[in-house]
C-alpha atoms as one frame of an Amber mdcrd trajectory, in Angstrom:
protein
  12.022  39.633 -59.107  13.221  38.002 -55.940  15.506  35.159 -55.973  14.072
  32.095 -54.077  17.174  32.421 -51.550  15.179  36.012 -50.359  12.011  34.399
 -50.377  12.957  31.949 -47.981  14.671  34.494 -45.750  11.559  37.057 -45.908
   9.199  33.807 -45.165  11.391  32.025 -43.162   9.791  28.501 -41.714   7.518
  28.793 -38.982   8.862  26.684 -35.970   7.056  23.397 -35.730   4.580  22.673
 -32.668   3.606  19.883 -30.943   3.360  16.426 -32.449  -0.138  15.300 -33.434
   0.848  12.194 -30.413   1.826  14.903 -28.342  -1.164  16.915 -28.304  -3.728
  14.051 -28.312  -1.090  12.812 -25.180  -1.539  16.073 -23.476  -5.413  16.135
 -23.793  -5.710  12.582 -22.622  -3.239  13.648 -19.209  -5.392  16.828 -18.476
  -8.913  15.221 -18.578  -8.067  11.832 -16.946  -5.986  13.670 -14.707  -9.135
  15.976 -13.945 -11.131  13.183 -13.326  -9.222  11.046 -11.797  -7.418  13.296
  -9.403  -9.063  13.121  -6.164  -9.190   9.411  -6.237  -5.690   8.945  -7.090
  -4.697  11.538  -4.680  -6.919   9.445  -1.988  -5.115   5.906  -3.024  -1.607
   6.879  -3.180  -2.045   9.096   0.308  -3.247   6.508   2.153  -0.807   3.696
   0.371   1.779   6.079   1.968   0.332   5.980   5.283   0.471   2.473   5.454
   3.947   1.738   4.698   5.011   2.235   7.965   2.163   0.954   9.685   4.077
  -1.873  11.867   6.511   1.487  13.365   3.693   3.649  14.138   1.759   0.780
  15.874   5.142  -0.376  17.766   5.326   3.644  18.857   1.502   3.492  20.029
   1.841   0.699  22.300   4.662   2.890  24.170   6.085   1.297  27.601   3.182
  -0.923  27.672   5.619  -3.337  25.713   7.735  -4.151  28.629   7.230  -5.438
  31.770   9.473  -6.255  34.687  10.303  -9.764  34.304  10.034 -11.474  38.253
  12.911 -14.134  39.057  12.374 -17.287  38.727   8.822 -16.855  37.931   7.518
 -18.372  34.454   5.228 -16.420  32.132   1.256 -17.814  32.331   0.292 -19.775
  29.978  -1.681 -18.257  26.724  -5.114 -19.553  27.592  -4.580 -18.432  30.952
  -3.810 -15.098  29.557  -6.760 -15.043  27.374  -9.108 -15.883  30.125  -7.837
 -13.179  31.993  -8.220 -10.591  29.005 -11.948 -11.475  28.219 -12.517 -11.152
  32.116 -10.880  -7.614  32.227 -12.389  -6.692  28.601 -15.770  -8.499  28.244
 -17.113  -6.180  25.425 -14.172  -7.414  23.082 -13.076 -11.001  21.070  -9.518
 -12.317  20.980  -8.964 -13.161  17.114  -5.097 -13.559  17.855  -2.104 -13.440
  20.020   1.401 -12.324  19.915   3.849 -13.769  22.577   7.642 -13.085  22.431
  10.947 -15.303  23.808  12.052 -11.593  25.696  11.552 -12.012  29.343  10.480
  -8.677  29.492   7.817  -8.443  26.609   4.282  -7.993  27.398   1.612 -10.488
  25.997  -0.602  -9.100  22.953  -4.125  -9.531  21.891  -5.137  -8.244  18.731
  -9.116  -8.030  19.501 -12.578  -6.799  17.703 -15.495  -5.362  19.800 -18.278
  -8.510  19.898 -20.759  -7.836  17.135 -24.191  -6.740  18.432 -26.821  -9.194
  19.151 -28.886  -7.822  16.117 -27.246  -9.152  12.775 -29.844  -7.902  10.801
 -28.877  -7.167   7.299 -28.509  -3.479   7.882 -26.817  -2.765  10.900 -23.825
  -5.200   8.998 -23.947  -2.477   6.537 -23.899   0.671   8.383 -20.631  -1.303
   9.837 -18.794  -1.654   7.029 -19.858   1.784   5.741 -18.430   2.818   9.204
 -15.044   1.150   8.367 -15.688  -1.802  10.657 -14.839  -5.621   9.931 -17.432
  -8.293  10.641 -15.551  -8.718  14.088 -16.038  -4.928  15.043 -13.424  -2.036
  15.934  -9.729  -3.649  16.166  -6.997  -2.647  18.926  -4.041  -4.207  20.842
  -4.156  -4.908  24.362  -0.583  -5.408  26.024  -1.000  -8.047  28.939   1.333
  -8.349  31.994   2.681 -12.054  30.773   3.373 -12.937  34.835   0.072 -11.262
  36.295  -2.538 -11.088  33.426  -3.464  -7.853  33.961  -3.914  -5.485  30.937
  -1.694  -2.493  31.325  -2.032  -1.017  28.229  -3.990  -0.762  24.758  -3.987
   1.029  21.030  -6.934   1.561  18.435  -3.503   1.978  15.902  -4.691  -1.774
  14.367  -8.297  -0.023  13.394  -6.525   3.007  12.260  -4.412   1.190   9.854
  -7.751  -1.126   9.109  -9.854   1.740   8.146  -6.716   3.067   6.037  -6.004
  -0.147   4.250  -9.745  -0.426   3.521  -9.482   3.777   2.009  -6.616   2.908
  -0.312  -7.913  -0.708  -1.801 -11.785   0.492  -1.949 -12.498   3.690  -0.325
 -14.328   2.060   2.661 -17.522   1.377  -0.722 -17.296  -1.996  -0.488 -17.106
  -3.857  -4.446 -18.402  -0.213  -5.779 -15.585   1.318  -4.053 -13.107  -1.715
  -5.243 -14.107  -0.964  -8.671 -13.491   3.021  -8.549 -10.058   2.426  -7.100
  -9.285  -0.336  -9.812 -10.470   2.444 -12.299  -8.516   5.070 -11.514  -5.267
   2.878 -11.017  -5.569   2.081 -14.603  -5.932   5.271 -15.539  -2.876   6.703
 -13.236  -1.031   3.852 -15.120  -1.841   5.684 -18.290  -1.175   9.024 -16.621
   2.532   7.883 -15.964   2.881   6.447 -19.781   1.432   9.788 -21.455   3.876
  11.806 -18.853   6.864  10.346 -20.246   5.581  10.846 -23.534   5.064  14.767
 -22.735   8.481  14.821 -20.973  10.538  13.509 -23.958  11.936  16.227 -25.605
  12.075  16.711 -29.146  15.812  16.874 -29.519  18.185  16.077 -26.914  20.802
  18.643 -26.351  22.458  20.622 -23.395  19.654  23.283 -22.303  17.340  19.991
 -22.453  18.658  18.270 -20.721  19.104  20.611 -18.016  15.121  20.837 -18.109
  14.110  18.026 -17.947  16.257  16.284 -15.214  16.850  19.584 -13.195  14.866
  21.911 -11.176  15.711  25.270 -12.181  16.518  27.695  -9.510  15.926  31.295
  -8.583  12.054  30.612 -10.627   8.957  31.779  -9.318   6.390  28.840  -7.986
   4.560  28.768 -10.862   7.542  27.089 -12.553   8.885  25.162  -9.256   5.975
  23.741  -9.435   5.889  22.870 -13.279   9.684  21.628 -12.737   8.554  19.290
  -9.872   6.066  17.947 -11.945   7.477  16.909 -14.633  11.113  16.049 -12.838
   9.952  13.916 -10.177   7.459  12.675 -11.940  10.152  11.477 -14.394  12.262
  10.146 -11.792   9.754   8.076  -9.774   8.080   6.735 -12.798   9.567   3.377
 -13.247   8.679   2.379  -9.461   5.840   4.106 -10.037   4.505   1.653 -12.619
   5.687  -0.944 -10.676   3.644  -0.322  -7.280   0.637   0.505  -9.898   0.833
  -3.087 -11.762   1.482  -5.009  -7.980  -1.642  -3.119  -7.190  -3.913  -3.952
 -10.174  -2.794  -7.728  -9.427  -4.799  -7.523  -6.435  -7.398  -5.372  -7.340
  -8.567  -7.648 -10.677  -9.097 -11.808 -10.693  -8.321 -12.123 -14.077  -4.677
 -10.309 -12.887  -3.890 -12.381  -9.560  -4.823 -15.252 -11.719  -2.760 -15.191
 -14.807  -0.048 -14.081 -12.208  -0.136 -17.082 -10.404  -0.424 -19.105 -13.530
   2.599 -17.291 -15.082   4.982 -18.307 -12.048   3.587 -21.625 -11.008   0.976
 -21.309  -8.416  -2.809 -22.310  -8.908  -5.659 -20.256  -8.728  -7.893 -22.846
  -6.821  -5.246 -23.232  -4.356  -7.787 -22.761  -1.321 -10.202 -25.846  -2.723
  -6.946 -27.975  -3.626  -5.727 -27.292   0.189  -8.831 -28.265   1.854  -8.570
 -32.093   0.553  -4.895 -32.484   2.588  -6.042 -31.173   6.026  -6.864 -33.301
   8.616 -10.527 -34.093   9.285 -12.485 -33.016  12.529 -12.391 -35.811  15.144
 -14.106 -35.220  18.459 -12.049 -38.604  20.221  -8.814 -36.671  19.383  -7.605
 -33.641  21.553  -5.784 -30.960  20.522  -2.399 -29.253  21.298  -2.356 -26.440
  23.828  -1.668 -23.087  22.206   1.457 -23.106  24.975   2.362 -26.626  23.449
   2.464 -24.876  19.879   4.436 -21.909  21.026   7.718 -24.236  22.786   7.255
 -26.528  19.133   7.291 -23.196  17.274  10.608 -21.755  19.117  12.242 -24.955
  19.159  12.166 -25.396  15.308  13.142 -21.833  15.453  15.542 -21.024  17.355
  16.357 -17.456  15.884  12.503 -16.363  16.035  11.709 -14.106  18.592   8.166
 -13.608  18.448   5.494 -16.140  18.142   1.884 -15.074  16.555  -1.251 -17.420
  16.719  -4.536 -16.840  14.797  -7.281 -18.320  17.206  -9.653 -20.938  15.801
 -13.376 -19.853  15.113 -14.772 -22.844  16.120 -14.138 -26.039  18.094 -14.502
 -28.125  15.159 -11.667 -26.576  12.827  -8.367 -28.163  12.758  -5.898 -26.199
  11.198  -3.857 -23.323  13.179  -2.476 -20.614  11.360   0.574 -19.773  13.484
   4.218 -17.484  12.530   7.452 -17.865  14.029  10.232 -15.121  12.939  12.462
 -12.771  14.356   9.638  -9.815  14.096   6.132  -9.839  13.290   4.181  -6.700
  12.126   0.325  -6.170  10.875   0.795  -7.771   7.253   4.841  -8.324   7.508
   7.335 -11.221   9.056  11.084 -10.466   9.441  13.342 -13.447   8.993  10.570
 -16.350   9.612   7.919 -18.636   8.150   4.019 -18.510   8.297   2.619 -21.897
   8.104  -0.602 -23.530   8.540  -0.789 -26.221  10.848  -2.808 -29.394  12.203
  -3.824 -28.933  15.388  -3.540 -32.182  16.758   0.230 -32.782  15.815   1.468
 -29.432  15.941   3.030 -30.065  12.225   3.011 -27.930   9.397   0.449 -29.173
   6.749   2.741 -30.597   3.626   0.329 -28.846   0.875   1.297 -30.158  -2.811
   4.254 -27.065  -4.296   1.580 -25.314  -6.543  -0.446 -24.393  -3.279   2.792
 -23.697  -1.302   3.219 -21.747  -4.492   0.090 -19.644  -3.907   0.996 -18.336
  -1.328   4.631 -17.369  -2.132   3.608 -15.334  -4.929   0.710 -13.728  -3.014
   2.874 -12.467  -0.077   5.694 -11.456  -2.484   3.290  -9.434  -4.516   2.117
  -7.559  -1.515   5.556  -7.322  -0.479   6.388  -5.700  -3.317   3.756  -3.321
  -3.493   4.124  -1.983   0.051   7.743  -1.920   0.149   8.144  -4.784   2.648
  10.836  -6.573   0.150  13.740  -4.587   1.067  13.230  -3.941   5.009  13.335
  -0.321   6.277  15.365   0.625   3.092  12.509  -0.511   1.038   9.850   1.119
   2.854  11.471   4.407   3.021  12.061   4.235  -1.143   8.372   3.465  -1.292
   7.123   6.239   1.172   9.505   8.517  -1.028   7.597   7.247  -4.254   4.470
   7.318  -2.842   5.287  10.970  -1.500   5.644  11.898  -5.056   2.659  10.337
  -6.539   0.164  11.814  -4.214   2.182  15.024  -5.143   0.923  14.928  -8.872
  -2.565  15.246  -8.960  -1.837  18.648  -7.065   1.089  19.857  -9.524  -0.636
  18.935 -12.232  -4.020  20.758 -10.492  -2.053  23.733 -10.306  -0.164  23.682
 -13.630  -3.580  23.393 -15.326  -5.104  26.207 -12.804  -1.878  28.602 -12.988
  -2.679  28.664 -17.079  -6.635  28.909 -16.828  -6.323  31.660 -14.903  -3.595
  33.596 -16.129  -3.814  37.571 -16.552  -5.162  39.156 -19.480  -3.137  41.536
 -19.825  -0.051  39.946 -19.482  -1.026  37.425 -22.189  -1.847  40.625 -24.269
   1.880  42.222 -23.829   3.382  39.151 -24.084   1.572  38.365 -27.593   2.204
  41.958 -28.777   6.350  41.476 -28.262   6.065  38.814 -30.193   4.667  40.478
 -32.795   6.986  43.168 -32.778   9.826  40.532 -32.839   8.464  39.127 -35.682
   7.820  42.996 -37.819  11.320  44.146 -36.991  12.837  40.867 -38.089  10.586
  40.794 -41.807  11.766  44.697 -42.017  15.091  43.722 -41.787  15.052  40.793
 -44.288  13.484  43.301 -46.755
């Protein structure tokens, strides 16, 4: 008879497989990375885009920027520059304007085509299916401060618009907000499962090497696989971190227990309403120049000056910026304030509205990458790189072992099998 010490070396163990987490893990990432994959891919591309939105729209607008500056001649006044643009551009609606302390930079009007004299219920939907805001197609137009005349424009502001719109609901209005708040939550559970997958079983040397290195000298097939799962690894903790910034937005229930959690209030646009100043037609308001000498006087380092126009006669609070730059959705070095038109002072809301707003804009500061100036938008363009990068790897890891050949799977499984008669043979 055989002593046990032979039986175990004729039946040695079998080596253990996959966890039972593991392979429930890796069934959940393949199917809700199946399903999900286009829509993720869609978000995270056009997230990317965005990030450097304010540089691409600064490169579009080209030497229409600058003007010569005459001596001794001052710049026209803003609603003398506005008249001028809606002479020159009749089909289009001022909504704001950008004017800079530079001598020598040009006056901007960020503008929307003038809806059409229908507003029937359905041609406001075919424009919003189109991508459009209720104001129409944005652009810039670059004004001649000295002159008035427009000497340059961009569509770049309905570019970035349209792509904004992709990434937060697909241009598919709430259905489209609900997809995309879908599919975040599942890419949040796509990064969780991936580190689960990626954790190796024991840690030693050759793991290591795998799972924080890209081999070399491999064939695509496992570049690819590498990629995957290295990157992935890598970028996972900002990763999370631009998906929860982004849920925030996308759900209520989120912004609101966010700005409960740090000390704003979730009614803070009702609450702000009671402390501005009522309509009164025997009072007259501040010129928009007026605003723009307060504005660089109680800022003397600001170098550009932004001013949302009122939609009516009858409202009385200005939303104006003062900083040292001021892009599509970002100030450098400034302060955006809402203010009473008749004063020219900034509206002293209670410090849970103030509040509001802080946490908003750092929120969306943080999900963009505006919190950390160029540095921070080029980290978050590198992120964002990789996450619209992993729907396709793990496309192709999936397809690359679907589809592999026949007959190699059929040599491969017979040298195992040899392995395994040649090693019992030699046991017995």
């Amino acid at each position: 008879m055989k002593t046990d010490m032979e039986n175990k070396k004729i039946n040695p163990k079998k080596k253990q497989g996959k966890s039972l987490t593991k392979k429930i893990t890796g069934w959940l990432h393949l199917w809700l990375g199946l399903v999900s994959g286009i829509i993720v891919l869609t978000v995270t591309l056009s997230g990317t885009v965005f990030v450097f939105c304010d540089e691409i729209i600064d490169l579009c607008g080209g030497s229409a920027k600058y003007v010569n500056a005459p001596a001794h001649t001052k710049k026209m006044t803003p609603e003398a520059l506005l008249v001028q643009f809606h002479q020159q551009v009749p089909d289009r609606k001022a909504f704001y304007f950008d004017t800079y302390k530079d001598a020598g930079r040009s006056f901007r009007v960020a503008s929307a085509t003038k809806p059409p004299k229908d507003k029937s219920a359905d041609k406001a939907e075919k424009s919003k299916k189109k991508g459009r805001g209720p104001r129409g197609v944005f652009a810039y137009h670059y004004l001649d401060p000295y002159t008035g005349k427009v000497i340059g424009s961009t569509k770049s502001y309905e570019f970035f618009y349209v792509v904004a719109h992709i990434h937060a609901q697909l241009l598919a209005g709430k259905f489209g907000k609900t997809v995309v708040g879908i599919a975040s939550i599942i890419f949040f559970v796509q990064l969780i499962g991936g580190l689960i997958l990626w954790w190796p079983k024991k840690w030693n040397k050759t793991t290591r090497t795998t799972a924080f290195k890209i081999k070399s000298g491999t064939k695509w097939r496992r570049k690819n696989y590498d990629f995957h799962n290295v990157f992935g690894f890598y970028s996972l903790l900002p990763a999370v971190f631009i998906t929860i910034t982004g849920l925030i937005m996308a759900y209520e229930v989120l912004t609101n227990l966010t700005q409960q959690a740090f000390g704003g209030v979730v009614d803070a646009h009702t609450i702000a309403e009671k402390y501005e100043p009522k309509f009164d037609p025997e009072k007259k308001a501040l010129s928009y120049a007026d605003f723009v000498d307060k504005k660089f006087r109680e800022f003397p380092n600001a170098k550009q000056f932004r001013m949302s126009l009122p939609r009516n006669d009858s409202a009385t609070v200005y939303h104006v910026v003062a900083a040292q730059f001021i892009g599509l959705k970002s100030l450098v070095n400034g302060k955006s304030m809402e203010t009473n038109k008749y004063t020219g002072k900034e509206i002293d809301y209670p410090k849970e509205v103030q509040m509001h707003e802080v946490i908003e804009h750092m929120n969306f500061d943080l999900h963009v990458g505006y919190w950390g100036g160029i540095f921070g938008k080029i980290f978050t363009f590198i992120i964002g790189i990789i996450c619209t990068s992993l729907p396709i790897t793990g496309f192709l890891i999936w397809w690359g072992r679907r589809n592999k050949s026949p007959k190699k799977n059929k040599e491969v499984k017979n040298i195992h099998q040899h392995r395994k008669d040649s090693h019992h043979e030699q046991l017995v």
